[in-house]
mmCIF file of the C-alpha atoms, coordinates in Angstrom:
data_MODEL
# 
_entry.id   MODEL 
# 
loop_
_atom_site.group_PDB 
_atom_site.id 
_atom_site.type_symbol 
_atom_site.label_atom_id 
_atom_site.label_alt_id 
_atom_site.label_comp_id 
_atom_site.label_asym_id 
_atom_site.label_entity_id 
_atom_site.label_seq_id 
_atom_site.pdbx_PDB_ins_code 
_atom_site.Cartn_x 
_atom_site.Cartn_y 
_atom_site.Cartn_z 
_atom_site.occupancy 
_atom_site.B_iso_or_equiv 
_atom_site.pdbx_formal_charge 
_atom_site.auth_seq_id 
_atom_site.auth_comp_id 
_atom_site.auth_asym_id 
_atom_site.auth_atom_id 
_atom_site.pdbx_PDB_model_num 
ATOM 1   C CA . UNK A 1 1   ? 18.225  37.538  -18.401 1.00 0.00 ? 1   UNK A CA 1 
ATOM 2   C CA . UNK A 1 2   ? 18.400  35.631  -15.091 1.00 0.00 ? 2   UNK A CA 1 
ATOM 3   C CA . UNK A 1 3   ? 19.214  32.368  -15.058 1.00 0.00 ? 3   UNK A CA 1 
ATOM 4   C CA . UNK A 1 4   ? 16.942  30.068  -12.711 1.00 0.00 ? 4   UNK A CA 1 
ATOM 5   C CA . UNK A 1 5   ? 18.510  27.038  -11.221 1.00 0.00 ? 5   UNK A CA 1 
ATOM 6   C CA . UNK A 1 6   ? 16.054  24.615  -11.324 1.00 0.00 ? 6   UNK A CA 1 
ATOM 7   C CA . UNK A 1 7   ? 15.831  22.754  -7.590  1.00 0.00 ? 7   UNK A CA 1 
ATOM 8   C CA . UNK A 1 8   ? 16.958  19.124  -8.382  1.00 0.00 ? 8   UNK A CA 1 
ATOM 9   C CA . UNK A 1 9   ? 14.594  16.616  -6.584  1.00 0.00 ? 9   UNK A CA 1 
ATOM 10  C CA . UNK A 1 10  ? 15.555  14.119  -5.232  1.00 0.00 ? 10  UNK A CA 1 
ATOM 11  C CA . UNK A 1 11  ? 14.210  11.283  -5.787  1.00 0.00 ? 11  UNK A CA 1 
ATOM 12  C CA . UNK A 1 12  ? 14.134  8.519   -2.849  1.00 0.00 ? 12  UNK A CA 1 
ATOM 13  C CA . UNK A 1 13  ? 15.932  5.561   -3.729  1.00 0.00 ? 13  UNK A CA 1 
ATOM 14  C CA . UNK A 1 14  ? 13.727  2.338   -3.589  1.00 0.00 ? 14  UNK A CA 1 
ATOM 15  C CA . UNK A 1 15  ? 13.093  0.341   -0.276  1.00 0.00 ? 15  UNK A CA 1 
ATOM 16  C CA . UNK A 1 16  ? 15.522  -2.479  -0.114  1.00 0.00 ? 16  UNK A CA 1 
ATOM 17  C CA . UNK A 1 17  ? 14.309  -6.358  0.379   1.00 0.00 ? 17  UNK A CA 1 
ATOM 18  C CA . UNK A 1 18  ? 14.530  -5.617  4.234   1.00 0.00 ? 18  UNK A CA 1 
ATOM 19  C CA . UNK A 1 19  ? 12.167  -2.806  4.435   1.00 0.00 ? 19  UNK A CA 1 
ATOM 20  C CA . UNK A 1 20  ? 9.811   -4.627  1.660   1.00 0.00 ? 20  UNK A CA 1 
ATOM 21  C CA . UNK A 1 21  ? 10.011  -7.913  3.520   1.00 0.00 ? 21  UNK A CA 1 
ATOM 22  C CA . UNK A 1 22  ? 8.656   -5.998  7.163   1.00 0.00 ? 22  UNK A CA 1 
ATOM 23  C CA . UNK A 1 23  ? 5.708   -4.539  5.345   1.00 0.00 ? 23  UNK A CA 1 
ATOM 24  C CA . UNK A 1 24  ? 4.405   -7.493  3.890   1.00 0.00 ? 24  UNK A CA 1 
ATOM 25  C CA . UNK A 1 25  ? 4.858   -8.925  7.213   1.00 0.00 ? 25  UNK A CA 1 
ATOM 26  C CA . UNK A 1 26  ? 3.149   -6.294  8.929   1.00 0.00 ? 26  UNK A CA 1 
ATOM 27  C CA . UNK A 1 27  ? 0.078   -6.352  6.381   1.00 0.00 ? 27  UNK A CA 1 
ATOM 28  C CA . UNK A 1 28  ? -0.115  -10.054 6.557   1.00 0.00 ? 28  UNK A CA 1 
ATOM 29  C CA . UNK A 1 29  ? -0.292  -9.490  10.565  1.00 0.00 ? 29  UNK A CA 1 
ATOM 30  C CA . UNK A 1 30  ? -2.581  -7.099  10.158  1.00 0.00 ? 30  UNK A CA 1 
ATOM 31  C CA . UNK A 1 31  ? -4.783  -9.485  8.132   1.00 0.00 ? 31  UNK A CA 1 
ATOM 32  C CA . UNK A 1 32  ? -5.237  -12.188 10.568  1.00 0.00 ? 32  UNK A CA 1 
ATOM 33  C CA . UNK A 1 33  ? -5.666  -9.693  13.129  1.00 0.00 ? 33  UNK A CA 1 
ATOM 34  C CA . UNK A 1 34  ? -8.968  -8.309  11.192  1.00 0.00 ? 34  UNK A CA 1 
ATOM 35  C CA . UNK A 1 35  ? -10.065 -11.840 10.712  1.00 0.00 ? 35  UNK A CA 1 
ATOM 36  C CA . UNK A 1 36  ? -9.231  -12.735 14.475  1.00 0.00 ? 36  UNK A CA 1 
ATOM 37  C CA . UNK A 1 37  ? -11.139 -9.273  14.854  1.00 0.00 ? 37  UNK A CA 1 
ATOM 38  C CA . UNK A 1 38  ? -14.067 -10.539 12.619  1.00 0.00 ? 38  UNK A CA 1 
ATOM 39  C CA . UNK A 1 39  ? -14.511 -13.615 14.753  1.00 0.00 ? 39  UNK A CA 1 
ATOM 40  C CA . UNK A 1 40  ? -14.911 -11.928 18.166  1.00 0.00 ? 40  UNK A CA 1 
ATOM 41  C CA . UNK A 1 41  ? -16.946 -9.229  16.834  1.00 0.00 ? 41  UNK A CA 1 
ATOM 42  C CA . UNK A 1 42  ? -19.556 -11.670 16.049  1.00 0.00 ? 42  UNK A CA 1 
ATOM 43  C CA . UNK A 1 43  ? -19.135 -14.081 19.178  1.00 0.00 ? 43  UNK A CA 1 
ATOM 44  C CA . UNK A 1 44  ? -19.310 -10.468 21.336  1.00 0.00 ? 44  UNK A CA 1 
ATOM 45  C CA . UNK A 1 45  ? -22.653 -9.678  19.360  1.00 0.00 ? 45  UNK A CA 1 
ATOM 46  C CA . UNK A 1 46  ? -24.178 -12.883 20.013  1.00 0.00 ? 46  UNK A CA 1 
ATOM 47  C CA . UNK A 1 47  ? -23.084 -13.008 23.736  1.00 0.00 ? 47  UNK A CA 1 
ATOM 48  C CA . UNK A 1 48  ? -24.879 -9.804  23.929  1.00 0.00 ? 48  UNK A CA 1 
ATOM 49  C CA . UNK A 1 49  ? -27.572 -10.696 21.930  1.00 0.00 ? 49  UNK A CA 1 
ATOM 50  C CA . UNK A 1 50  ? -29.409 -11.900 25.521  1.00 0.00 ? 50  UNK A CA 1 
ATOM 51  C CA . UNK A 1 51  ? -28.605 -9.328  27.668  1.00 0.00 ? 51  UNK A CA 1 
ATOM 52  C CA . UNK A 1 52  ? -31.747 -8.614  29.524  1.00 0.00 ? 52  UNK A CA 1 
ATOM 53  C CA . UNK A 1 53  ? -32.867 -5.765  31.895  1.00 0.00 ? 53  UNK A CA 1 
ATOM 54  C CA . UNK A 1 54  ? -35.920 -5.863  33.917  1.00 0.00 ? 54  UNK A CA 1 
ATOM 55  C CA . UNK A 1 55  ? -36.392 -9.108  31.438  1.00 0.00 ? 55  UNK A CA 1 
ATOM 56  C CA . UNK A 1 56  ? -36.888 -7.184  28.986  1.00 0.00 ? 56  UNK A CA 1 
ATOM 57  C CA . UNK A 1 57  ? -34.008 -7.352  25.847  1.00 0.00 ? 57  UNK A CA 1 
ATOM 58  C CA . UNK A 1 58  ? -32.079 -4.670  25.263  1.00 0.00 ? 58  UNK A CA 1 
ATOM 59  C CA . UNK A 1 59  ? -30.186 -4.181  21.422  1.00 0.00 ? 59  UNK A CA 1 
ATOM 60  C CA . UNK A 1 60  ? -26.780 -3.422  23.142  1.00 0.00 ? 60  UNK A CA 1 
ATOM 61  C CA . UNK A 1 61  ? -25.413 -6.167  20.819  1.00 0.00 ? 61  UNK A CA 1 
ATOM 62  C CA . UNK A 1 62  ? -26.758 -4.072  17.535  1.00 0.00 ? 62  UNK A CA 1 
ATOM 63  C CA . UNK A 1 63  ? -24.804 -0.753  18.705  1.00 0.00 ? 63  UNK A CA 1 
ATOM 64  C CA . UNK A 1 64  ? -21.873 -2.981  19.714  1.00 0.00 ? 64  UNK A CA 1 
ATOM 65  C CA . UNK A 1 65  ? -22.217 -4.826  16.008  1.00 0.00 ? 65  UNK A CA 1 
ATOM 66  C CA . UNK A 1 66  ? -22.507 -1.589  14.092  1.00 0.00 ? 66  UNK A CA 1 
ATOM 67  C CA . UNK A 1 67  ? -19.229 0.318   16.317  1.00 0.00 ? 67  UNK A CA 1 
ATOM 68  C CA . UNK A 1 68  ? -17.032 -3.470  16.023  1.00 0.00 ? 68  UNK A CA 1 
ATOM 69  C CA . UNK A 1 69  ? -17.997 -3.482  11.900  1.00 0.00 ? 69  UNK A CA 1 
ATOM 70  C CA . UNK A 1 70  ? -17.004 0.004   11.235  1.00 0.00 ? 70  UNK A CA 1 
ATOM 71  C CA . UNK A 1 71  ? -13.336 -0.418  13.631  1.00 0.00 ? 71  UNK A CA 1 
ATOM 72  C CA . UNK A 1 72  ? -12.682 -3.678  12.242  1.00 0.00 ? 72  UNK A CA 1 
ATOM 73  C CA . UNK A 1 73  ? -13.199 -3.296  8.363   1.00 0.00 ? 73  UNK A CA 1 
ATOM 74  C CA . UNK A 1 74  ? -11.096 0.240   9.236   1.00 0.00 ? 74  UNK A CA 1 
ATOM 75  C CA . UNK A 1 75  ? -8.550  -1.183  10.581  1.00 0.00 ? 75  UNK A CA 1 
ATOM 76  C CA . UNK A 1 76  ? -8.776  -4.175  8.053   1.00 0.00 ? 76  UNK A CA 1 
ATOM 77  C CA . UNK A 1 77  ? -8.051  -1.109  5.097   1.00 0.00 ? 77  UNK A CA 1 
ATOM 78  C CA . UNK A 1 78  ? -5.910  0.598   6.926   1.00 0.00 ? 78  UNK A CA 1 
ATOM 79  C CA . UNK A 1 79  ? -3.190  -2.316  7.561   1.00 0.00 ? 79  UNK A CA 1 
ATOM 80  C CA . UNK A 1 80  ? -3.664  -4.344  4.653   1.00 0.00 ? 80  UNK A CA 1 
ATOM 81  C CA . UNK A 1 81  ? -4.152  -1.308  2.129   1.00 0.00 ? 81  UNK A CA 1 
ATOM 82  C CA . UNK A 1 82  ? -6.064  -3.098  0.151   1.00 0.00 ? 82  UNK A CA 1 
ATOM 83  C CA . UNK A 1 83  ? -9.886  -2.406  -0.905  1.00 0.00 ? 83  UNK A CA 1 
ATOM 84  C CA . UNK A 1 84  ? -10.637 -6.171  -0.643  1.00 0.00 ? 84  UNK A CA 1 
ATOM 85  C CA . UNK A 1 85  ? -9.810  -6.156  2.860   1.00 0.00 ? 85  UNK A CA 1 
ATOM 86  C CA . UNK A 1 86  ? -12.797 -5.960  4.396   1.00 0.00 ? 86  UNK A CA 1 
ATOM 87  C CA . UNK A 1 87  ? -13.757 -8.925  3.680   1.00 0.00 ? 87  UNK A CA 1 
ATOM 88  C CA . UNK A 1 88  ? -11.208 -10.064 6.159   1.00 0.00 ? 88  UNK A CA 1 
ATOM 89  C CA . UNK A 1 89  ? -13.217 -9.536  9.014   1.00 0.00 ? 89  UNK A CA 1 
ATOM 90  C CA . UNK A 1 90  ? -16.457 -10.008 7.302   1.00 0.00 ? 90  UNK A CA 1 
ATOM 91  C CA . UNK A 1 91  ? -16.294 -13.256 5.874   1.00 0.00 ? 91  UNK A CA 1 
ATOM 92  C CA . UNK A 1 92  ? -15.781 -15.266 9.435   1.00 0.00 ? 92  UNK A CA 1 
ATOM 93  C CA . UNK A 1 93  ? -18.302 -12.631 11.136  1.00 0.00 ? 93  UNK A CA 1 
ATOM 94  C CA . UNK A 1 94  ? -20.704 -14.023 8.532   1.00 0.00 ? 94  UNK A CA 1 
ATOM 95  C CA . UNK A 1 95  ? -19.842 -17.772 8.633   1.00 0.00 ? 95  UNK A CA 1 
ATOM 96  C CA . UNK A 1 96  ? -20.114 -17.037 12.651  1.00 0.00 ? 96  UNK A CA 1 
ATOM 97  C CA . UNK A 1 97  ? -23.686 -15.924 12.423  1.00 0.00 ? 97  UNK A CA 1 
ATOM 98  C CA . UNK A 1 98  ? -24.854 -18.607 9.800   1.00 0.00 ? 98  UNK A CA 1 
ATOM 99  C CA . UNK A 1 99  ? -23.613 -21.247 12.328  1.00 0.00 ? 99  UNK A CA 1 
ATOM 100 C CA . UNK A 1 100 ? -25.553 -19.543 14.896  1.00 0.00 ? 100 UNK A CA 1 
ATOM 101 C CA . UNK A 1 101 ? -28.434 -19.444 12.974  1.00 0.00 ? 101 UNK A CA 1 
ATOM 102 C CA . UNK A 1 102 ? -28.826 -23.404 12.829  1.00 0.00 ? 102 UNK A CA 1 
ATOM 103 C CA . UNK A 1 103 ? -29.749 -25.561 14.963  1.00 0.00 ? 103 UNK A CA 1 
ATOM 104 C CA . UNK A 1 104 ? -27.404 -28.453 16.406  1.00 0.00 ? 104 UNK A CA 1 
ATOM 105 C CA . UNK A 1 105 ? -28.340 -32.133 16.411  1.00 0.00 ? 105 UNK A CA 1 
ATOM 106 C CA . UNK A 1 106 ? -28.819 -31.745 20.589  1.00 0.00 ? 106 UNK A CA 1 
ATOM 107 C CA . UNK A 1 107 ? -31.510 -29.095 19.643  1.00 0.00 ? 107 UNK A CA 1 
ATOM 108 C CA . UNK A 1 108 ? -29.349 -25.562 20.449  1.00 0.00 ? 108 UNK A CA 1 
ATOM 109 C CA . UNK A 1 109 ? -30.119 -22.420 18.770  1.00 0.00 ? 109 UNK A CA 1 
ATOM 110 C CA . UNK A 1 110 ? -28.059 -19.151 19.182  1.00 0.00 ? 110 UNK A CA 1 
ATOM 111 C CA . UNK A 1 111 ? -30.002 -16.789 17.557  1.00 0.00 ? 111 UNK A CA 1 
ATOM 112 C CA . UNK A 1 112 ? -33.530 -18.065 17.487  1.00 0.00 ? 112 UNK A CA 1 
ATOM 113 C CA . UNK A 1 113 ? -36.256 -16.119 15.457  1.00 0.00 ? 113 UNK A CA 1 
ATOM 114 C CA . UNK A 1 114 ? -38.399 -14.969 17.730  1.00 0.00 ? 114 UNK A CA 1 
ATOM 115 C CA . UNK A 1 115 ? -34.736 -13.129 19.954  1.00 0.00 ? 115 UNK A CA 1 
ATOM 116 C CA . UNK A 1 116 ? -35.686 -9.549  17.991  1.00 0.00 ? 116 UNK A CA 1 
ATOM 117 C CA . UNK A 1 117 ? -32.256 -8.191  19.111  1.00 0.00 ? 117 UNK A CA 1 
ATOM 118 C CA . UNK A 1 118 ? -30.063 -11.715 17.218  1.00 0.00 ? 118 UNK A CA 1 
ATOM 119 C CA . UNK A 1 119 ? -32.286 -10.786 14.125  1.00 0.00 ? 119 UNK A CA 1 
ATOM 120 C CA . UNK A 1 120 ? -31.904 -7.193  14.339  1.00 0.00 ? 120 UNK A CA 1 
ATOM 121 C CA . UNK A 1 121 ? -27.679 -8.012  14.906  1.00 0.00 ? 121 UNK A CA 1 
ATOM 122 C CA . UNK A 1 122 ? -27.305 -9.759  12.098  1.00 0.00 ? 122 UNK A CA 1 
ATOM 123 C CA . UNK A 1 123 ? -29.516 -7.432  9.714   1.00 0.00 ? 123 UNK A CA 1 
ATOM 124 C CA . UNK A 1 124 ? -27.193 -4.154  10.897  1.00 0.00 ? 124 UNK A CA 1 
ATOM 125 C CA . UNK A 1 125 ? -24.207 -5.850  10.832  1.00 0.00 ? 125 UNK A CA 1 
ATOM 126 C CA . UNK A 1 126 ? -24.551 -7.606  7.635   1.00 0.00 ? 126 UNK A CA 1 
ATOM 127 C CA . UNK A 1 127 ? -25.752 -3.981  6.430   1.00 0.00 ? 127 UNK A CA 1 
ATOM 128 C CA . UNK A 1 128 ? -22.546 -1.917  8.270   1.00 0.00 ? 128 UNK A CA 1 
ATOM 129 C CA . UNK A 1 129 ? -19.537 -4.216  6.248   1.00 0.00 ? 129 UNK A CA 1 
ATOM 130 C CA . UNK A 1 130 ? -21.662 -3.767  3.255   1.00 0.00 ? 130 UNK A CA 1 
ATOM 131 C CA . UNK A 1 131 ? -21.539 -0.227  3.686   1.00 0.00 ? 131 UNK A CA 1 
ATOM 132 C CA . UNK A 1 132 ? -17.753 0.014   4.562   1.00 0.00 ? 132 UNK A CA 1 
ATOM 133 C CA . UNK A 1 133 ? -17.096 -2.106  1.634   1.00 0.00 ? 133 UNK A CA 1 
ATOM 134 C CA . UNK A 1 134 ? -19.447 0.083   -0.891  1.00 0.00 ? 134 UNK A CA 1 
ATOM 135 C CA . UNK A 1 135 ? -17.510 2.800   0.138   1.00 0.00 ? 135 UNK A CA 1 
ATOM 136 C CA . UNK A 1 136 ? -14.096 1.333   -0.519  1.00 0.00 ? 136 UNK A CA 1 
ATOM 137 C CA . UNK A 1 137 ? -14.745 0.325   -3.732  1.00 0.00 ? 137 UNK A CA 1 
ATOM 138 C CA . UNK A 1 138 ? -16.379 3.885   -4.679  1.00 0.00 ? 138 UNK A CA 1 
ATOM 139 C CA . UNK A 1 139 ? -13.191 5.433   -2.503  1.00 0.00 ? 139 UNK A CA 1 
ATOM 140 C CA . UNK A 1 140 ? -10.892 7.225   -4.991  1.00 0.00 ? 140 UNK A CA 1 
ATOM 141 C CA . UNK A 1 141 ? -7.217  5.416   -5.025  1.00 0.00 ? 141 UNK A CA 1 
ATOM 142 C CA . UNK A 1 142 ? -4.707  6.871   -2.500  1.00 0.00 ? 142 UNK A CA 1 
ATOM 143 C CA . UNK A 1 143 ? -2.120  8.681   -4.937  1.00 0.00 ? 143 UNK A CA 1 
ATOM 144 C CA . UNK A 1 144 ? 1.384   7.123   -5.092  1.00 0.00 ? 144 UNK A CA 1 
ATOM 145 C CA . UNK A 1 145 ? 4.042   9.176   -2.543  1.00 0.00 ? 145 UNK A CA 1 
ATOM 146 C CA . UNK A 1 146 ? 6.239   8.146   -6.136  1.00 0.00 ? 146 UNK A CA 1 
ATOM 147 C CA . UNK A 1 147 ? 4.644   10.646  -8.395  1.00 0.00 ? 147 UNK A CA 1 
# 
């Protein structure tokens, strides 16, 4: 009867303080960069939000919303590595375009409601980091590179 030698794995010795250290730097840089992200996302859309042609609006700050939502609550994931990150970017986008929404003591309005493209900016972005953050939490867990 032949005798199989069974392979021995080997099994990676844990990361040292050094190595642990860097990543939770590099997450924690990653976070503010999805919240710094976050903000210019929503002071892009609402710079856009009045871009006119023929004086006529145009929604190139909805496509620009939706595209900047889906990159920034991806990259928010993907450097953090958590399913709560996308609120990183999300939260200040949204605090951004409540702001916007009121008006100042001087009288200033940046979105007003009767701007169909502002509306229509908010409504799709507010809808795009629901969706990416639906679909983290219904995402199945990345399996462990440990076993």
């Amino acid at each position: 009867m032949p005798v199989v030698e069974e392979e021995a794995t080997a099994v990676p010795p844990p990361p040292g303080r050094t190595v642990r250290l860097l990543d939770v730097a590099l997450r924690v840089v990653g976070g503010l960069v999805a919240v710094v992200g976050g903000v210019l996302t929503a002071l892009i859309g609402l710079l856009l939000s009045t871009v006119r042609v023929g004086g006529q609006l145009i929604g190139v700050s909805v496509l620009f919303t939706i595209l900047a939502a889906i990159a920034v609550s991806w990259f928010a994931y993907a450097t953090v590595g958590r399913k709560w990150a996308v609120a990183l970017p999300a939260l200040p986008w949204f605090v951004l375009m409540a702001v916007a929404a009121v008006r100042t003591a001087e009288g200033d309005l940046l979105v007003a409601g009767d701007n169909w493209v502002g509306l229509a900016m908010i409504t799709t972005g507010a809808m795009t980091f629901a969706v990416m953050a639906f679909r983290q939490i219904l995402s199945p867990q990345p399996r462990s590179l440990d076993g």
